[in-house]
C-alpha positions, -999 to +999 in steps of 0.1 A: -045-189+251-067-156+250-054-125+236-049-095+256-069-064+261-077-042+225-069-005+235-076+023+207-047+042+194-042+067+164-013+061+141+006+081+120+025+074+087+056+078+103+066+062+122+149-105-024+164-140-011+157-180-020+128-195-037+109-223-033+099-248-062+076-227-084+033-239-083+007-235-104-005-200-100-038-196-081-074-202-099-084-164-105-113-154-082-131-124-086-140-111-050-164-087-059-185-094-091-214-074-077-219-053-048-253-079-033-275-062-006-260-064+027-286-068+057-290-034+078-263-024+097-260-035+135-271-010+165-233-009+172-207-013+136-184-046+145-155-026+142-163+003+160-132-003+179-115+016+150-134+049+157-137+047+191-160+021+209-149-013+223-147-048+199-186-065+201-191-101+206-196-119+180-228-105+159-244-125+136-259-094+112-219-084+110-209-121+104-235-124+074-219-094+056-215-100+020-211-067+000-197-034+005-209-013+024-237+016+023-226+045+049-185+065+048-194+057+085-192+025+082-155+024+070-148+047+096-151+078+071-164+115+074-175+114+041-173+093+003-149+114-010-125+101+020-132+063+010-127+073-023-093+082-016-084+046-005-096+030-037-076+057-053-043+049-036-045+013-044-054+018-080-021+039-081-002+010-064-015-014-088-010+009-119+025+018-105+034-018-102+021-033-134+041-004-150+073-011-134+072-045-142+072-036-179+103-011-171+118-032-156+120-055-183+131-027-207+093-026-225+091+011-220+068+015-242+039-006-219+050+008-193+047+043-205+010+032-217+002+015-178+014+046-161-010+070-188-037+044-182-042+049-139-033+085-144-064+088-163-082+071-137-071+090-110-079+125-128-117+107-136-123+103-100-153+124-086-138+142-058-147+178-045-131+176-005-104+200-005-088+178+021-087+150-003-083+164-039-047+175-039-032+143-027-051+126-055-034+154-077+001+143-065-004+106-072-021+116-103+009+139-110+036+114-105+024+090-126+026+117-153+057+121-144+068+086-147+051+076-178+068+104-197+097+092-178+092+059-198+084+074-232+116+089-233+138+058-224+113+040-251+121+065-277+161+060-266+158+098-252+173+112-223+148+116-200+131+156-189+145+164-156+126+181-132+139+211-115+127+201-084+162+195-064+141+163-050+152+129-058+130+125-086+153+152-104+185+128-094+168+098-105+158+115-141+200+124-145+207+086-135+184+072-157+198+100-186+229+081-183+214+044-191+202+060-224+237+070-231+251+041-226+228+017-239+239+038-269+277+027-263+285+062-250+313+065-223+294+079-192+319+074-168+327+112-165+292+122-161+283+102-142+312+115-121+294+148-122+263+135-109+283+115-086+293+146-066+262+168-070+242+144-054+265+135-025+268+175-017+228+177-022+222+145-002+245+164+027+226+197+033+194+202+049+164+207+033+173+194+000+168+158-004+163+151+035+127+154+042+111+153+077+079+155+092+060+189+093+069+197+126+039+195+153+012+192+121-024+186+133-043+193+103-048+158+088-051+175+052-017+196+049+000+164+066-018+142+043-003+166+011+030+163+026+033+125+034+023+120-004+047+143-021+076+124-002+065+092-008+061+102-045+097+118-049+111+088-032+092+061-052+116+041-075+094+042-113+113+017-126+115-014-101+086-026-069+114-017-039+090-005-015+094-015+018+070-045+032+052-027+060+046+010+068+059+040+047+087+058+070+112+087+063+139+060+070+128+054+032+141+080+018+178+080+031+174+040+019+168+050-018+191+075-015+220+055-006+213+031-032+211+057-060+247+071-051+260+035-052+243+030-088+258+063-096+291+056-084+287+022-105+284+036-135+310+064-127+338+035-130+321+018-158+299-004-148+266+000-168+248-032-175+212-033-166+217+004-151+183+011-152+174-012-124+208-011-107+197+014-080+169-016-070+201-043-065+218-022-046+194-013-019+202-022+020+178-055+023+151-053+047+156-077+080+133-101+090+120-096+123+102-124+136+097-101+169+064-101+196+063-070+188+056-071+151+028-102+152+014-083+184+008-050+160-029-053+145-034-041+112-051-005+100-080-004+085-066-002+051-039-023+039-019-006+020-004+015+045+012-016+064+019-038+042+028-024+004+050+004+021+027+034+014+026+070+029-005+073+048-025+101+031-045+108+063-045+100+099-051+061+098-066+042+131-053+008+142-062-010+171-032-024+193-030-051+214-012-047+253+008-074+248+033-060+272+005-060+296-008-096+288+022-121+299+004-149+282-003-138+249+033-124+248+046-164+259+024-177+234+042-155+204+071-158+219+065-196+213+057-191+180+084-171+166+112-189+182+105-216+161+093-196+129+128-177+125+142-213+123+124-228+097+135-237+064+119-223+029+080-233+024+077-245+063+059-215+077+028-212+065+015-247+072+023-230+109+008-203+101-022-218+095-021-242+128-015-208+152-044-192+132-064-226+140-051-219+175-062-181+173-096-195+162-108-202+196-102-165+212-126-143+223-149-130+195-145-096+195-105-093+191-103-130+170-105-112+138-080-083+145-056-112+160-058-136+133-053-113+104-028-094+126-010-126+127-012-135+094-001-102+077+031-102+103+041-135+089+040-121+050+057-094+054+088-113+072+086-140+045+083-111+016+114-093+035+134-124+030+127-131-005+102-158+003+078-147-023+057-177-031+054-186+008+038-153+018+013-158-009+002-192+004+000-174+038-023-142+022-044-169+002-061-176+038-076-138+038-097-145+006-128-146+001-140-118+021-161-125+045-175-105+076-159-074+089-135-078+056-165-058+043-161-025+065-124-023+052-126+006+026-120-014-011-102-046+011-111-066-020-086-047-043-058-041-019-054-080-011-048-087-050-028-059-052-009-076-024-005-109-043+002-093-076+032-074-064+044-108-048+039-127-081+059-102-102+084-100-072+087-139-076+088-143-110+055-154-120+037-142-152+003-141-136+012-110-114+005-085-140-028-103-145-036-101-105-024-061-106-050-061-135-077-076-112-070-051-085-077-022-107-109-035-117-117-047-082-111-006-074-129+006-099-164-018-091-159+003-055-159+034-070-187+029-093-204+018-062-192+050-042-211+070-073-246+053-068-247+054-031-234+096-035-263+101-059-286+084-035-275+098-004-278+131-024-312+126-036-318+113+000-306+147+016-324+172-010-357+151-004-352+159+037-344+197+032-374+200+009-395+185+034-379+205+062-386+234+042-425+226+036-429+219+072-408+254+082-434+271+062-464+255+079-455+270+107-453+306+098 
């Protein structure tokens, strides 16, 4: 089997069930203690595919990549300030989720204190591109908003509602009413209240709908706008984002699932309130589908597989599997079988198609079998199958290769398998969130050194340009 033809394409940000027998948690492995010396970079990147040349051959200066890398180019950036941003967005995914998983357990306090402590990394951050800075703002902002969001329910006080009409104003009444009646008060009347306000809000236009800018080209104003929807929709109390790409389908989701919770409590159900909108949301499907394990992956993680708003235009390299009958047979193949198999079967399979995917052509093998791999996690995390879709992301660790030109890839994948761990229960999830943030913050410090240098680097060439300019007056 060879895989089809890679075209380029540009994509836009638009666009829990059984168990099986608990393991031992995975050894902890650092991915990136150091930052070593990577060899010079090939005439032509290995991935150059993602900004606009075709996939190499095999190159054995790209293979022997060990470190991060020393040019924005390289990670298919105009600048550090935009690979800054990704290590920013998954420190806030990290942060966010090792909060939650303290709210969710009612210690508000921790995770008032986890929600303070990646806000003040976000606002640290060295950033001066205008068409970066103010969606780092609005992460930076909602977590803000969240931890004081916490602090109240810690001290038993209502929390302060925003008068923003958005949901996060909805989800501050809702979660007014657990403090009530955690307290023993009646709610059911107010919650009445709320009960109709945010059925009549949900029903007009331009109020808690929210669609695309229409025909928006400027990557910066759509980048602001993608993030402040994805921040008013974000639940800051339970992980319910959806496993794969942030879409406004999202928001009528969490909606719908508030209004239930609201409804709940409005004939007296209370218990656990504060996480009831989470057990009430529509379940994602499975969808063991050529279409999904034919879909490559973006160059950044997070924005297909932890359910996040892409803060810029984001490239991702598609296969023509319509076009290529016998890579489509050869899923097809695959997945008739996968959507059949019972708890803990699929990724031993996994790993025998990615043995199978091992002998493709070069240049596309690495874009197929992670591809592959990250399709089959995020049907087994849509169904619940929590432990199974970490055995499967386990494969994608150490980095190795072109892992390296994927802005801060070490960070993201244990922020992958730390919101799986809490998702499943296990206690070493907040530690592997933990990891992630430090794995973010190693790349940033690194991002610092190579600015200063490439600074140091520019001034010296002006300087020079100058002296010369003047020898020849």
């Amino acid at each position: 089997m060879r895989p089809g033809p890679w075209l380029l394409a540009t994509w836009v940000a638009l666009g829990v069930g059984c168990e099986s027998k608990p393991k031992a948690p995975p050894k902890e492995v650092r991915v990136a203690e150091k930052a070593p010396s990577p060899p010079p970079p090939p005439a032509k990147l290995p991935v150059a595919a993602v900004w606009g040349g075709a996939v190499p051959a095999d190159d054995p200066r790209a293979n022997a990549t060990d470190g991060y890398r020393h040019s924005p180019a390289d990670y298919g950036e105009p600048d550090w300030d935009h690979v800054r941003m990704h290590a920013l967005v998954h420190v806030s995914l990290a942060g966010r989720d090792r909060a939650r998983a303290r709210a969710a357990a009612s210690d508000f306090d921790a995770c008032a204190e986890r929600y303070r402590a990646t806000e003040s990394i976000l606002r640290g951050a060295k950033l001066a591109n205008p068409a970066v800075t103010p969606v780092r703002d609005v992460l930076a902002d909602g977590l803000a908003r969240d931890a004081a969001l916490c602090d109240a329910l810690h001290r038993e006080m209502p929390p302060v509602v925003p008068a923003t009409g958005g949901l996060e104003m909805y989800r501050a009444r809702f979660l007014g009413l657990y403090v009530r009646a955690e307290k023993g008060q009646d709610v059911r009347r107010a919650a009445s209240t709320l009960s109709g306000e945010l059925g009549r809000a949900a029903a007009r236009s331009g109020t808690l709908p929210w669609e695309a800018p229409a025909g928006e080209r400027d990557s910066a104003k759509l980048a602001l706008a993608l993030a402040e929807a994805w921040v008013d929709t974000v639940d800051p109390i339970a992980i319910t984002e959806p496993w794969g790409a942030w879409s406004v389908k999202e928001r009528p989701r969490q909606i719908a699932a508030l209004r239930d919770a609201v409804a709940a409590a409005a004939s007296g159900n209370t218990k656990r309130l504060h996480v009831f909108p989470a057990t009430l949301l529509e379940p994602e499907v499975p969808a063991w589908t050529v279409d999904e394990f034919a879909l490559t992956p973006v160059a950044d993680a997070a924005y297909d597989m932890l359910g996040f708003a892409a803060p810029h235009v984001v490239p991702r390299l598609t296969v023509g599997a319509a076009d290529d009958p016998e890579w489509r047979a050869w899923l097809e193949s695959k997945l008739r079988v996968y959507a059949q198999m019972r708890s803990g079967e699929v990724p031993r399979a996994v790993k025998s198609a990615v043995a199978d995917l091992s002998d493709a052509e070069a240049g596309s093998r690495y874009f197929n079998i992670i591809g592959f791999q990250d399709a089959a996690i995020r049907q087994l995390a849509r169904g619940g199958h929590y432990r199974e879709a970490r055995e499967v992301l386990k494969a994608q660790s150490p980095l190795r290769g072109l892992d390296w030109y994927m802005p801060d890839r070490g960070a993201v994948l244990l922020a992958i398998d730390g919101r799986l761990a809490v998702l499943s229960g296990d206690p070493q999830g907040e530690k592997r969130l933990a990891a992630s943030i430090e794995e973010s913050r190693a790349f940033l410090d690194f991002i610092d050194v190579r600015d200063r240098v490439d600074a140091a680097a520019a001034a010296k060439a002006a300087r020079e340009a100058a002296r010369e300019a003047a020898r020849h007056r």
